[in-house]
C-alpha positions in Angstrom: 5.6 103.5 -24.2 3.1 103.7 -21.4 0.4 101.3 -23.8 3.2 99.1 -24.1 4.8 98.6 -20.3 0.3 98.5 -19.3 -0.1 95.6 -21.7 3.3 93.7 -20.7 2.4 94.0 -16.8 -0.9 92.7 -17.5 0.7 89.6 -19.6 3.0 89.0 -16.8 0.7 88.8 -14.2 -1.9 86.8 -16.1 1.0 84.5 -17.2 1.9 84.2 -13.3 -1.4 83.7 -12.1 -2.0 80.9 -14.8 1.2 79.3 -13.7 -0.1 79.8 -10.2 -3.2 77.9 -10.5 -1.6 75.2 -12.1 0.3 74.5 -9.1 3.7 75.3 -11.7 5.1 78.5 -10.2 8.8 77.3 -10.1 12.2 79.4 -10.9 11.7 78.3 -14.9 8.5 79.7 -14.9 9.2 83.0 -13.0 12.3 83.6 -15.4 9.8 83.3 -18.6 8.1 86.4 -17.1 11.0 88.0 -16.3 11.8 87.9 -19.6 8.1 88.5 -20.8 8.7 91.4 -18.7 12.4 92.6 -20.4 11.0 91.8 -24.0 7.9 94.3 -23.6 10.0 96.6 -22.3 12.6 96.7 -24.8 9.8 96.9 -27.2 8.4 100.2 -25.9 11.6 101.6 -25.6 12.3 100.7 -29.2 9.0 102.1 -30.1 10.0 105.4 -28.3 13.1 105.4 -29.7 11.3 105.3 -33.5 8.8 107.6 -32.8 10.9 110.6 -31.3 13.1 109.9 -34.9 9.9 110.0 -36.9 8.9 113.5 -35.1 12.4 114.8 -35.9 12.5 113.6 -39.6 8.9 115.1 -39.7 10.4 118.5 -38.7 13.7 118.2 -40.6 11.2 118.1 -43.8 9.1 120.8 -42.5 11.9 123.1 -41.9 13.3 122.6 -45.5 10.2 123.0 -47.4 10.0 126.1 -45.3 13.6 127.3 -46.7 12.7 126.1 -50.0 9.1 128.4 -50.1 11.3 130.9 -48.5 13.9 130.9 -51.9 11.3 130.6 -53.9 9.6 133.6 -53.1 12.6 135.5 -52.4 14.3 134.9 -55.6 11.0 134.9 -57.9 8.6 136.1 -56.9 10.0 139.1 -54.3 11.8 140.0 -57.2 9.4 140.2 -59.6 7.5 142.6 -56.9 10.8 144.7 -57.2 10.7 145.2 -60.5 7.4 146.1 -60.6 7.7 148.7 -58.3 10.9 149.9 -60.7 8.7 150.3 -63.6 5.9 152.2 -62.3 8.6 154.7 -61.1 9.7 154.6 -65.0 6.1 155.1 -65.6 5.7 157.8 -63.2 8.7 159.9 -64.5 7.6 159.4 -68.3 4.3 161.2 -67.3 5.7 164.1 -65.2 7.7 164.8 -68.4 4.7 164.4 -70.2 5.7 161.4 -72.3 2.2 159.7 -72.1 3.2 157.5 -75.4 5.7 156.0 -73.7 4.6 155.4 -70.5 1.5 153.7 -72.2 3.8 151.0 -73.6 5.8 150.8 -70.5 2.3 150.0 -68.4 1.5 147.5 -71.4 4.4 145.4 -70.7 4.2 145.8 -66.9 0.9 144.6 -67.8 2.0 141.7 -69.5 4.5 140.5 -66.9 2.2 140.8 -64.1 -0.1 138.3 -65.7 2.9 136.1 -66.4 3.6 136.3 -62.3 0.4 135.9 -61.6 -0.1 132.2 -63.6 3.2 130.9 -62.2 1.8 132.2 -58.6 -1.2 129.9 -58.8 0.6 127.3 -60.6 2.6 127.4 -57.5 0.4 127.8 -54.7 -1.6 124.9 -56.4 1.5 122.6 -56.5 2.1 123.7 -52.5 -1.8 122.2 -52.1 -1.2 119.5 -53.9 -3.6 120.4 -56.4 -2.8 119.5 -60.3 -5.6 120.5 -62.6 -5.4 120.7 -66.7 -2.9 123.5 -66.9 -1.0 124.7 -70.0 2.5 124.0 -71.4 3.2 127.9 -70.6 1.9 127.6 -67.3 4.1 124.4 -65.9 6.9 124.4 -63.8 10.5 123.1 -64.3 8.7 120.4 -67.0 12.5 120.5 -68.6 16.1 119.6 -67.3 18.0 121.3 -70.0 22.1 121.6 -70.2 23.8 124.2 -69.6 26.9 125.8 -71.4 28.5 128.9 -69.6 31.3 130.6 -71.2 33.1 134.0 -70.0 34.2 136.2 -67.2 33.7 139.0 -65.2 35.5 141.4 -63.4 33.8 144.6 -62.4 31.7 145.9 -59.4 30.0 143.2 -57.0 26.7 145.0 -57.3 26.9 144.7 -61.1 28.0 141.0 -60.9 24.9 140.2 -58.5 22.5 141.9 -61.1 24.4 139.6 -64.0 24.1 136.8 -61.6 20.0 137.3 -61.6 19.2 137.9 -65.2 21.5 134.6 -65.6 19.5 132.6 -63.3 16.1 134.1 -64.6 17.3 133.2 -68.3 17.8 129.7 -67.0 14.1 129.5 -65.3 13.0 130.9 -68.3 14.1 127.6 -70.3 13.2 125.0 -67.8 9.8 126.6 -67.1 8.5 127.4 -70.5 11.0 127.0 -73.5 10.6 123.2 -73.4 14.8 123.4 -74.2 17.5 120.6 -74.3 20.6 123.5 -74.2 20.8 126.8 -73.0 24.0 128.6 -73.7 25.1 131.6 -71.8 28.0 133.9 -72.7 29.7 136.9 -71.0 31.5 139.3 -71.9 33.5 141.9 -70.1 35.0 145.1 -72.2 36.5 148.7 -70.6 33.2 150.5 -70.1 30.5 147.8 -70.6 29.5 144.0 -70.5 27.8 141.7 -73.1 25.9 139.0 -72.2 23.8 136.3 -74.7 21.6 134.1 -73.7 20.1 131.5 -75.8 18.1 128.0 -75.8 17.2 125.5 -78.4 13.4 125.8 -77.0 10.2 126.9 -79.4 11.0 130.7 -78.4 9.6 133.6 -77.5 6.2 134.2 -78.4 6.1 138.1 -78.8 9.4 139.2 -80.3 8.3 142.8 -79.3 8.4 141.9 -75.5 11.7 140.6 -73.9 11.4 138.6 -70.7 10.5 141.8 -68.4 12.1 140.7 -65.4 15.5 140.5 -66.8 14.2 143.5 -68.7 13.7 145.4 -65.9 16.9 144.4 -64.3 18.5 145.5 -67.6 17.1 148.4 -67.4 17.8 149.4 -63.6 21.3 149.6 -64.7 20.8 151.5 -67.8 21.7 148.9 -70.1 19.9 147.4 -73.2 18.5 144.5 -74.5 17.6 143.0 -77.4 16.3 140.3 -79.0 16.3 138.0 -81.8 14.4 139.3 -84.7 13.4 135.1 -86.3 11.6 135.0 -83.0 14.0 132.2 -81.4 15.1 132.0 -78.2 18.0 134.4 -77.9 18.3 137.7 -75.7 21.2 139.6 -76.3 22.0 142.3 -73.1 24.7 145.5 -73.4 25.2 147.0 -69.2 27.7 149.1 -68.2 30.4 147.8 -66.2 30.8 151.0 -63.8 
């Protein structure tokens, strides 16, 4: 604004003094500046007006980037930390009651999901950089859009539903982030004393039938429930909770 109403004042009065030494300086002349003068300043204002928007647009996408991050580390990644933190305490407890067998699998699959978490980290703090390197088909993000079929109800305890709620939503990042699937199919089931829920996608499948997904595993197993899955090796996990 200030550039702008500087470089107007100095047209005007280099427009007046030219029109002064040329013996011209009437009313015609005078209004041109005068409107020289409005012009410019409209101009800056203008200018202002479309910087100040910019800024605000500027932090408008800040701020939501900031929320998105935010989700994404709460509902990923803080989660995964969570169950972590549950199965070392599985861990723990299988060696005070001097089950070293199975707490050796139990670290063996923690070991395996931590170095699932730790490729989709970097995957994802190089996307945040802006960094895109040769990385593998396991390894990329949201690379499918699938469809989604949900069928079922629930009707039990809210902290139950939010756990369903999770390994539902896990299932479904599952698909998009590595099973390459066009359909994933979700169904629930509520009985007396327990709930059944299936998931399953038309992707290429898990690669180690012995290994569930272990976040949903872990969730699964929080509540004291059980899960399964498909002994071809496809794509289908198949989860028994209690519903108390």
């Amino acid at each position: 604004m200030k550039q702008t109403i500087a470089i107007t004042l100095s047209s005007v009065i280099l427009y007046l003094v030219v029109i002064a030494s040329s013996d011209r300086l009437t009313n015609q002349y005078v209004m041109r500046a005068a409107y020289l003068a409005i012009a410019g300043y409209l101009i800056g204002l203008f200018g202002q007006q479309r910087a100040q928007f910019e800024v605000r647009i500027r932090e408008l996408e800040t701020r939501a980037e900031r929320h998105s991050i935010a989700r994404s580390l709460h509902d990923g990644y803080v989660q995964a930390l969570a169950g972590v933190n549950l199965r070392l305490e599985t861990c723990r407890e299988l060696l005070a009651r001097e089950r070293p067998g199975e707490a050796l699998r139990e670290l063996t699959e923690l070991q395996r999901g931590v170095a699932r978490e730790y490729d989709e980290v970097r995957v994802y703090i190089r996307s945040l950089a802006g960094i895109h390197g040769n990385l593998s088909r396991e390894n990329l993000k949201d690379n499918s859009d699938p469809r989604l079929e949900l069928n079922g109800s629930f009707t039990g305890p809210v902290s139950i539903g939010e756990q369903l709620l999770q390994i539902m939503l896990e299932g479904l990042r599952n698909a998009r982030r590595h099973a390459m699937a066009s359909l994933v199919q979700i169904e629930l089931q509520t009985a007396q004393h327990g709930v059944h829920v299936t998931i399953e996608d038309d992707g290429v499948g898990f690669t180690d039938s012995d290994y569930p997904p272990w976040v949903i595993a872990s969730r699964v197993a929080e509540l004291g429930g059980e899960i399964a899955l498909a002994p071809n090796g496809s794509a289908r996990l198949e989860i028994t909770m209690p519903n108390a």
